[in-house]
N, C-alpha and C positions, 0 to 999 in steps of 0.2 A: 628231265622232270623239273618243273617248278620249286623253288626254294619258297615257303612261306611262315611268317611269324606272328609274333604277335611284337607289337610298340608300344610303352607303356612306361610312363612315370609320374613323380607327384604325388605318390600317395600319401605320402604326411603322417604315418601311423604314428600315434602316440601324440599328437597334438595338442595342444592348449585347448582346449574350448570351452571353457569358464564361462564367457559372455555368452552363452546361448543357455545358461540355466537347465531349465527342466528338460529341454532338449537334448542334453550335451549326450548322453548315454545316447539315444538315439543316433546321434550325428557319429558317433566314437564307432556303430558297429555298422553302420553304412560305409564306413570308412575298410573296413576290414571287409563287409560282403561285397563293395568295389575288386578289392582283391580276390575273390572268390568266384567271381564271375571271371573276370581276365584270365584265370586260369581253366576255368569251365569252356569259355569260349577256344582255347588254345587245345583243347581235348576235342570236341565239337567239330573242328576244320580242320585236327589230325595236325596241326604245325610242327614245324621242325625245332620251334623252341621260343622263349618268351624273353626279351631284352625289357629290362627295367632301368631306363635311363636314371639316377640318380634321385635321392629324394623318398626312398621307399619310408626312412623313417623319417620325423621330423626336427629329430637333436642325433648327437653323436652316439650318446648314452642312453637309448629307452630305457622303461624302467623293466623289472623282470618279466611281470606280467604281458607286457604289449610285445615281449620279445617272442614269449611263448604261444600267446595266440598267435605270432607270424610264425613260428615254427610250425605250429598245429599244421594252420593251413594249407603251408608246402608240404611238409609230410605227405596230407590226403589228396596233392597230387603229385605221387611220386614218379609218376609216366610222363611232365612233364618236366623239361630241361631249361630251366630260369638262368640268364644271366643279369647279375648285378651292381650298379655301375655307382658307385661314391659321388653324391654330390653335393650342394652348398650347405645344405641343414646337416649334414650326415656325415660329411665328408669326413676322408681317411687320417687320422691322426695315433699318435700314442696311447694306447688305452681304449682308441672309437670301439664301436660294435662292428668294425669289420677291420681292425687292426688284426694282422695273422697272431702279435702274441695273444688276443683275445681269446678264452675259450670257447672253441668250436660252440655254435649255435644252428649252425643254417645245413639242415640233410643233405644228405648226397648229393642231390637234381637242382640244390643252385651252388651257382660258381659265385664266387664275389669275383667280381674284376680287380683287384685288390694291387696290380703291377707286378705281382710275381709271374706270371705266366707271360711267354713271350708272346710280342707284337710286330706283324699281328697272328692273333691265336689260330689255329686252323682244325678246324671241323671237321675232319674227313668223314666222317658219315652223310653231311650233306654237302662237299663241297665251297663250304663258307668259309668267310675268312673275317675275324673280327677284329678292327681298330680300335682303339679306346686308350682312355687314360683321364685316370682316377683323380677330382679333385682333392687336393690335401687342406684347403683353405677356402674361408666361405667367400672370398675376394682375389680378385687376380686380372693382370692386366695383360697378361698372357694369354693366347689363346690356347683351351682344350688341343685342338686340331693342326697346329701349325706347321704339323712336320707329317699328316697322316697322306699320306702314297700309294695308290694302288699296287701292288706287289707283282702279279702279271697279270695277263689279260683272262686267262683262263678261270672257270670258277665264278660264287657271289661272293661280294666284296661291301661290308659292313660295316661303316663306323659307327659308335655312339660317344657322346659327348652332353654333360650337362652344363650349360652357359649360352648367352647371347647374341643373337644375330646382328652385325654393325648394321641395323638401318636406323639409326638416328634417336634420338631421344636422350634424356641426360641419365648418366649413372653407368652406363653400357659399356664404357669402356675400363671400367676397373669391377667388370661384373662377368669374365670371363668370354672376353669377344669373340665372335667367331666371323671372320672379315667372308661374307660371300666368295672375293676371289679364289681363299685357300678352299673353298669347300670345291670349286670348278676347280682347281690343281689338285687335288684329291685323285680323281677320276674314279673314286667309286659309284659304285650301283645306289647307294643310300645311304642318308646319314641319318641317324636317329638321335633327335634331341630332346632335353627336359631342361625345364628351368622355369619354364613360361609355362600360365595355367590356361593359357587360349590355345586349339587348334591351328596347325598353320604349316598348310603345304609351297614350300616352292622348288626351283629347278635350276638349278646352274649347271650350265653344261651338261655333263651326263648324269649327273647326281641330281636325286632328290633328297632335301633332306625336309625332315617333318618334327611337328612338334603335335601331341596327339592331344595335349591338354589335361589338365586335373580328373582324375577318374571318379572323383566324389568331390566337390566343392566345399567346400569348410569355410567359405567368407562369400559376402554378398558384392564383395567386387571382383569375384571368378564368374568365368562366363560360365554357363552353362546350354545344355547337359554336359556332364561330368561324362568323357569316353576316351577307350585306348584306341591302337589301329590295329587292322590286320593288313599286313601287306603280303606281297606275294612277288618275286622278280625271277622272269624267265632268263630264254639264251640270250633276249636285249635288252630289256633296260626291265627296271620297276613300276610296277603299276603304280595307279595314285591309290596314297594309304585308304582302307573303305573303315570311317567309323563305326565302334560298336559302343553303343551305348553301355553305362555301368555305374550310374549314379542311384541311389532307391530314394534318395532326399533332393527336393528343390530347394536353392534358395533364390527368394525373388524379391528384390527391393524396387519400388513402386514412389512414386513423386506424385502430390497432387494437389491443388488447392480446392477448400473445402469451404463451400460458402453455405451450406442448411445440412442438417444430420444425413438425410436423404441421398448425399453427394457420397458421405462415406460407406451407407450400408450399401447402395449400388457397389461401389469400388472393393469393399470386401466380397461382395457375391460374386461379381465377377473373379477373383482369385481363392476362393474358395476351396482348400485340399489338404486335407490330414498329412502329406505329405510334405508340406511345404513351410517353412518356415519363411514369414513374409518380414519385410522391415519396412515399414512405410516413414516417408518423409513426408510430412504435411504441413500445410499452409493455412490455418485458419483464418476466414474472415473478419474482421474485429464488429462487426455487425451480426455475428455467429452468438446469444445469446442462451440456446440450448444445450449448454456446455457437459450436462449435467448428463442429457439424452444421447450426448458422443460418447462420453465414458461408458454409459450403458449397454451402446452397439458394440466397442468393442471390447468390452466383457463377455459379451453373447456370445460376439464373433471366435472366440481365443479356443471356444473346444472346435471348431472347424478345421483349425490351423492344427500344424505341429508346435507352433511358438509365433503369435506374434509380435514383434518390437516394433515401439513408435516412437519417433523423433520428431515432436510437434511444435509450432511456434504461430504466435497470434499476430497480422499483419493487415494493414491498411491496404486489401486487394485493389489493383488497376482495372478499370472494368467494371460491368457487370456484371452478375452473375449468372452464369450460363441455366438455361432452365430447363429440367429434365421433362422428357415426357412421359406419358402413363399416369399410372394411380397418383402420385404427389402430386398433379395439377385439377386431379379431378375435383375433389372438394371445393377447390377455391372454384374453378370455373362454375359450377354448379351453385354455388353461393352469389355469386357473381350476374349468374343469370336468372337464380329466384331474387334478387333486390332489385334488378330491372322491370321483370315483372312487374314488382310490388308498384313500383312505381307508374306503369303504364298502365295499370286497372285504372278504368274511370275517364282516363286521357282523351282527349282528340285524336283523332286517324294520324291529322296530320304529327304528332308530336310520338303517337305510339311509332310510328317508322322511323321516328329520328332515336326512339330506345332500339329499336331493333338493328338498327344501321350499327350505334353504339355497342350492340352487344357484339355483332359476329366482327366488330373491329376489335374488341377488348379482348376478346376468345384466341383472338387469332395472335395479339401482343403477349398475352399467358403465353402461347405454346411458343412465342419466338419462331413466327410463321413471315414477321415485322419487325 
């Protein structure tokens, strides 16, 4: 029979979120019904249990309150079996919230990974075996993984780990690296990792290891949607992890330059959604004189949003300006073509076709047809 779980880290609980304002409540309990769904979906496909790679809080010390709602939660599901893995915000120290002298917090149905249990820990209800080891430090240049071994061949065989994959970039290597090759000298069936808030499956050797990504996003440079994984691994190997969605807030940060009001009520319509907390970066034109009529769109525009934030600056645009079609060009054109008109009553044949020639060329430079 299939061994199946759920992957899952990042949740940040207890966060900062000051800079989102009137939003922040909102963003704080999207943050926690991320976790309510992860465990929903782990009851739903019947799993044999739920790994929460590192990072569930976002400091060492929540305060009591964000302790108790994450207690709450796990309580109401007591059928499911969490395990919990210390990582760079959270990680295991004297006094953390998952130090063993701490007092007891967390019910029955989760384990902390906490290094007291031998490794690796073995499952026998379903045959599983889990690697792991708990960071103590939000830095290290050691890796999680260095020494994790398949035990034998028989059985699923599971690491988690939160920290770094060595493919390149700066800061990785004192950010708990975890070098590819050891994860192919591993020879387990999967590694579960958190650290990174992007999605991201690959495969070394017989191992896959995955990173499932942020389950609720809390900054507009997390990709989104916010999901855990479900995996599932036979008598061969692991399936690829299947996303489930679990974010209930967008955040979408949006870049544009903005040469007449028009440019920007289009750009709000089109992202348009009580869900979403938008950031825009914008570019005014310094030829943009209706300054007055922007503030106004996005005043209107802000009960549409959950929060919108603007980052604006006035700039001498390259170019023209691109010109929208529809209503914003109708006016002009139609003006356009009653002062042709005006002008051709009374005229010569020969001079009324050189307005007319004029017009369907001017009509057509309006719609940037030319």
């Amino acid at each position: 029979m299939p061994l199946s779980f759920i992957h899952a880290a990042d949740f940040h609980l207890g966060a900062n979120l000051r800079r989102f304002g009137s939003a922040r409540t909102h963003l704080e309990m999207a943050q926690f019904r991320a976790l309510e769904l992860t465990l929903e979906a782990a009851v739903a496909r019947r799993t044999d249990f739920v790994l929460i790679c590192g990072d569930l809080f976002d400091c060492r010390n929540p305060t009591p309150a964000i302790i108790e709602k994450t207690q709450s939660i796990f309580s109401s599901f007591s059928e499911v079996t969490v395990f919990v893995l210390p990582g760079t915000h959270d990680f295991l120290s004297d006094g953390s919230i998952f130090s063993p002298s701490q007092k007891a917090w967390a019910p029955a149905n989760v384990i902390i990974l906490n290094g007291k249990q031998p490794m690796p820990l073995h499952l026998a209800d379903s045959k599983a075996y889990l690697y792991f080891r708990p960071n103590h430090t939000n830095r290290s240049t050691r890796s999680p993984i260095h020494d994790f071994r398949r035990w034998q061949d028989n059985g699923y065989h599971i690491g988690l780990a939160h920290g770094s994959l060595k493919l390149g970039g700066p800061g990785i290597d004192s950010d708990f690296p975890i070098d590819p090759a050891d994860i192919e000298k591993s020879g387990l069936d999967f590694l579960a990792l958190g650290h990174w808030h992007s999605s991201r499956v690959e495969t070394y050797g017989r191992t896959v290891a995955a990173y499932p990504g942020i389950p609720q996003p809390i900054s507009h440079s997390d990709p989104e949607p916010g999901s855990v994984f479900f995996v599932e691994i036979d008598e061969n190997a692991a399936n690829s992890p299947e996303p489930i969605a679990t974010s209930t807030i967008r955040l979408k940060k949006v870049t544009a330059d903005i040469y007449h009001p028009q440019d920007l009520e289009n750009l709000l319509d089109a992202n348009a959604d009580d869900k979403t907390i938008i950031k825009m970066d914008l570019r005014y034109s310094d030829k943009l004189k209706e300054t007055y009529e922007v503030r106004e769109i996005i005043s209107k525009a802000e009960a549409r949003f959950l929060l919108v934030q603007e980052n604006s600056q006035k700039l001498k645009l390259a170019g023209s300006p691109p010109v929208a079609m529809g209503e914003v060009n109708q006016p002009l054109i139609e003006a356009y073509k009653a002062e042709l008109e005006r002008l051709r009553e009374g005229d010569s044949s020969e001079r009324a076709a050189i307005y007319k020639r004029a017009s369907e060329l001017g009509i057509k430079l309006i719609k940037g047809e030319i």
